[in-house]
N, C-alpha and C positions, 0 to 999 in steps of 0.2 A: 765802898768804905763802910768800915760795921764799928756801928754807933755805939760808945763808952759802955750806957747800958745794955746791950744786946750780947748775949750770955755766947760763946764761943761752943759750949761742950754738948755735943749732941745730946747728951744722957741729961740735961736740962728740961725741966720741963718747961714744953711752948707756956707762952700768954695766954690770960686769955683772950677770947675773939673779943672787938671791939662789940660793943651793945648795941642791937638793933630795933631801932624803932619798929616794932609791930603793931600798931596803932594805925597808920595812917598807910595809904599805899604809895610807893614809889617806886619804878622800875631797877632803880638799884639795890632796893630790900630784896623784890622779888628774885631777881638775878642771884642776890649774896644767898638766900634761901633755895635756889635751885642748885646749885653749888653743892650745901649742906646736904640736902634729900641727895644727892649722887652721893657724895663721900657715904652716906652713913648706909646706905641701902643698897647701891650699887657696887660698892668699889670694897674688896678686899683688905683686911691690913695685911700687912708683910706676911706676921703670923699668922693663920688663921686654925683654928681648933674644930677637930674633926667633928663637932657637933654644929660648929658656925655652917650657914647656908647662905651662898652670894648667887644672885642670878647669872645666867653666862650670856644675856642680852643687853643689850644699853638700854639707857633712860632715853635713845631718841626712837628704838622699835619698842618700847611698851608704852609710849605716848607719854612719858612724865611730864604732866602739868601742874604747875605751881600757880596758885591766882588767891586775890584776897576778893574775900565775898563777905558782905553782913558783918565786917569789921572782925573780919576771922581770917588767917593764914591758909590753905590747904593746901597738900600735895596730893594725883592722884596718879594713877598708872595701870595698865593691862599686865597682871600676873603669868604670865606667855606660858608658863610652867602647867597652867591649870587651862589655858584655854580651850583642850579637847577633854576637859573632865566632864563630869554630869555633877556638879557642884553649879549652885543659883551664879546668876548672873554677879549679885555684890560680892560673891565668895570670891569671882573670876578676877575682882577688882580691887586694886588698894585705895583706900581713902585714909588719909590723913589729917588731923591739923598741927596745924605747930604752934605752938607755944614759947615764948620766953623761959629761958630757965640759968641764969643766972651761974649758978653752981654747977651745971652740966659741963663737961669739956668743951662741947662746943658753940655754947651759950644758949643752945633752942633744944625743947625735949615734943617728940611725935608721941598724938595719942590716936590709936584706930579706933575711926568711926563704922 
């Protein structure tokens, strides 16, 4: 049953994501943050424009790990794309952190470390 407030028209635009504590660690932040690192780095939208690049690997063969460290969020992952390059070791690899970001669609913004 869909709730009074809950907008019927696909063409609506979603809510936004509920606010996650990224302060303190919990297995459920973590989880809601591995989620997000997939949607936004892995997974395709519908549309995608010929200059967009999605990997053709999952997040479970390029190792994506998500862990809070020093009071900080990180994702990180094996670039598979690059793994027989002659580019350094940190090039082969992504690191991330995540941040809150309120105004973002989906309420966290990634900065490469």
């Amino acid at each position: 049953m869909r709730s009074a407030r809950q907008s019927t028209n696909p063409a609506d635009p979603a809510p936004p994501p509920p606010a996650l504590d990224l302060e303190t660690y919990t297995e459920a932040t973590r989880r809601a943050l591995y989620d997000l690192v997939v949607a936004v780095h892995f997974t395709p939208p519908a549309e995608i424009s010929p200059a967009d690049w999605y990997p053709d690997y999952s997040p479970d063969q390029a190792g994506l790990t998500v862990y809070f460290s020093h009071g900080r969020w990180l994702a990180s992952w094996s670039r598979l794309e690059e793994a027989a390059s002659d580019l350094p070791a940190h090039r082969r690899h992504a690191l991330v952190r995540i941040q809150a970001a309120p105004e973002a669609p989906r309420g966290v913004a990634f900065y490469e470390l």
